[in-house]
N, C-alpha and C positions, 0 to 999 in steps of 0.2 A: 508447366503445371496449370492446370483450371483454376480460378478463382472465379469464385460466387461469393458477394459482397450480401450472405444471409442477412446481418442487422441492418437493409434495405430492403428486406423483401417484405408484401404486402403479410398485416397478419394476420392470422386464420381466423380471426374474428369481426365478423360486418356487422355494419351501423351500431357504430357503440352508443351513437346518440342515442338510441333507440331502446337502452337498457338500461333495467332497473340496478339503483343502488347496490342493493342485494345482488342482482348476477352480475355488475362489474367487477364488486368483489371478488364473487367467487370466480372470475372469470381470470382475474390477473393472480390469485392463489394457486392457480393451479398451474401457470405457466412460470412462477415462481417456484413452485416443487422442483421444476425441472434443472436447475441452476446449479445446486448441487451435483448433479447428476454430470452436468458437463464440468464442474470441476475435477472430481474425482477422475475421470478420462485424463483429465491433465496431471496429475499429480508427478510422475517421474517426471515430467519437464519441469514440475516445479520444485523438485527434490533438487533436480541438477543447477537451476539456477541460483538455490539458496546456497548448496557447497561452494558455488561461485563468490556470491555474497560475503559467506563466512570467509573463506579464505582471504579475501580482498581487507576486509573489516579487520583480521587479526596481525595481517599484515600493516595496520597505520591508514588504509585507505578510507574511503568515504563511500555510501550510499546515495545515487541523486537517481530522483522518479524526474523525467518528464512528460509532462501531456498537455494536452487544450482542453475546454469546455469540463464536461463533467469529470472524465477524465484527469485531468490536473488537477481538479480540484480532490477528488481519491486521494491522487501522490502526495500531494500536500498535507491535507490530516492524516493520513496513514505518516509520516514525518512528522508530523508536529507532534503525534502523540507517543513520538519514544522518549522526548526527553522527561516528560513527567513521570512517565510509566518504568522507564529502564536504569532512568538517572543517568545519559549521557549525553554529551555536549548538544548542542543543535546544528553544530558544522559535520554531525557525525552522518545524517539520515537528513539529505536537503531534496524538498520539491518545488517544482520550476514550473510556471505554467504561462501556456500563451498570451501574450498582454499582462506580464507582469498580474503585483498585488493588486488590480485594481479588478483584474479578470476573476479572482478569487468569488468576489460577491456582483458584478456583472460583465454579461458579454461583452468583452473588444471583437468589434467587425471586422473582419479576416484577419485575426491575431495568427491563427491557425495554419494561412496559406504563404506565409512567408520559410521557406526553406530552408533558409543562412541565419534567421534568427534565434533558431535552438542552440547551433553550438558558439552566438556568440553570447547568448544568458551562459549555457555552460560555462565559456573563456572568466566568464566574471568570477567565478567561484578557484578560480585557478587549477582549474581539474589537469589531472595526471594519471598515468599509467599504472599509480595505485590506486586510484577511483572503478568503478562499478556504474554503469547507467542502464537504468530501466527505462526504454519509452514504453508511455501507455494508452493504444489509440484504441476502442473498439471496432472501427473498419477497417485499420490498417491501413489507411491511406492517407494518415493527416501528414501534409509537407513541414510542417512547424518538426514534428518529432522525424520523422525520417531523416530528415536533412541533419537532425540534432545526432543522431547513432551513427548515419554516413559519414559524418567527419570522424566522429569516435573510433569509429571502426581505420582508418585513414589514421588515426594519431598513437593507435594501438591501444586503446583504451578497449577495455571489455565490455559486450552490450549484451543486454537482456530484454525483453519486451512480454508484453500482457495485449493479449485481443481477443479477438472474438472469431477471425473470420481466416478459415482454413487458405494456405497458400498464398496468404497475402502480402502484400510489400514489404511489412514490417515485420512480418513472422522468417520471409526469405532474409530479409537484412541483420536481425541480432545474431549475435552467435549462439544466446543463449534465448531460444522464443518459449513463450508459453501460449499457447492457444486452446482458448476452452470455446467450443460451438454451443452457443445458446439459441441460435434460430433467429425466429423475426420475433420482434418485440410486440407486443400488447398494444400499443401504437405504434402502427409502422414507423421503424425510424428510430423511434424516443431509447436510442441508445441509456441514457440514467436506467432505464427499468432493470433487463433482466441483464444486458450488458456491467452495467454498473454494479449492479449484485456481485456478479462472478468478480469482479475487478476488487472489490471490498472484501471480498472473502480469501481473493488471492496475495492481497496486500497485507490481510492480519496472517497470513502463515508465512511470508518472507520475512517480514518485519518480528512476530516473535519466536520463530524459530532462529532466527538468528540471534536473537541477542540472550535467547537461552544457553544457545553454545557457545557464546562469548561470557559464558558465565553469571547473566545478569540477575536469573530466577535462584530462587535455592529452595529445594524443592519443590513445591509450587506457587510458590509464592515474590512476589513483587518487593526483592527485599532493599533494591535499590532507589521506589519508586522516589518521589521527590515528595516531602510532607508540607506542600502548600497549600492544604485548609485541612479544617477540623474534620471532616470526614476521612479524609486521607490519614491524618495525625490517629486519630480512632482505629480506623485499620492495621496501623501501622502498632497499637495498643494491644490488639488483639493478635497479633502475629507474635508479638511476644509473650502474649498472655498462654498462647496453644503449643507455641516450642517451649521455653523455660517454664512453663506450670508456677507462674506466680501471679501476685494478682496486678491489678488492671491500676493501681496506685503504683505495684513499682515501676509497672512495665512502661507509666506514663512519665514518672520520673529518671528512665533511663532513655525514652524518648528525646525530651526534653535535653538532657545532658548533652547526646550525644549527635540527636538531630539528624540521624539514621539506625534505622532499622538495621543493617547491616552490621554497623561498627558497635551496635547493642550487643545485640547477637555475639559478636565474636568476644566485647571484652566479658559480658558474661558467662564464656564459656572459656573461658581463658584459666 
């Protein structure tokens, strides 16, 4: 199969030096429109890899992203923010990135080109053949994560992946690939832009579709989220204020009690 490594290729825009505030804007909006556009093209790949997810999740297993650079940095907050949001554990939905925590807020120098070092971060977390791994490269060629799914794949562990770039390493290696074609980037190269988009946008529909059908929303609402501040606590007032139609003093006094939204809910409807 051909591969073309598009989030390399030069972009259709020259001497950005050379442009006003005003049209860089509009110039990186409109190649931002397009992001969307190559999501939606992926969507049954990503139908299929969340059934995978769900099934894995209901069975006991875990959720792990891994990637490098901008990339793992996605996996990571897309992780971190189900335990606040869904109310569960944080060994549920784990991200892993090249060079450790320390790569989270700067670059480690070739954290990325090390091969054997994704499945030995995986090994740490004691992964199993009830686990679920996403790699997430936008080129599809980072050695860090391939080598992390190679072994998976070898241990019988289920793999899934996120990219950008059709036929590539990593799209041939998971079992279960998602590939959206976003083109060349705004600046060539600067995979974060529109790469990164589509990787954010693909990350909020695995992450809450899944733990919609693990039960965690009820009707549309965040009834598990975790009440650690007053804005949240608030929220969490009002959720009870619009299902049980009472007011905003009880609904805060059964907060309080109860110290979820959920077990309000049920004992007031009990």
């Amino acid at each position: 199969m051909d591969f073309i490594k598009t989030t390399e290729q030069s972009s259709p825009y020259q001497h950005l030096e050379k442009m006003s505030i005003d049209g860089l804007l509009n110039a990186m909006h409109e190649e931002d429109k397009t992001v969307p556009q190559a999501v939606e093209k992926a969507l049954p790949q990503i139908k299929t890899l969340v059934e995978q997810v769900v099934a894995k999740l209901k069975l006991g297993g875990r959720l792990f992203y891994v990637g490098s650079g901008s990339s793992g940095r996605l996996g990571i907050l897309d992780a971190s923010e189900c335990p606040p949001t869904f109310g569960v554990p944080h060994e549920l939905v784990v991200g892993i990135i090249a060079g450790g925590d320390t790569a989270i807020r700067k670059a480690v120098e070739n954290a990325e080109d090390h091969p054997t070092q994704g499945w030995k971060d995986l090994q740490e977390h004691n992964i199993s053949t009830k686990d679920l791994v996403i790699g997430i490269a936008a080129s599809g060629t980072t050695p860090y994560v391939l080598g992390a799914l190679e072994k998976a794949n070898e241990a019988g562990i289920a793999t899934g992946c996120i990219t950008m770039n059709k036929n590539s390493p990593l799209h041939l290696l998971a079992q279960f690939p998602i590939t959206a074609v976003v083109g060349p980037e705004f600046v060539s190269g600067s995979s974060r832009m529109k790469a990164g988009t589509a990787q954010k946008l693909i990350l909020n529909m695995i992450s809450t579709a899944a733990m919609i059908q693990l039960g965690k929303v009820k009707g549309n609402k965040m009834v598990d989220m975790k009440l650690s501040n007053k804005k949240l606590v608030q929220r969490g007032v009002q959720m009870l204020v619009d299902s049980l139609y009472i007011s905003e003093s009880k609904a805060l006094e059964l907060i309080q009690k109860f110290g979820s939204v959920r077990d309000a809910l049920q004992h007031f409807e009990k």
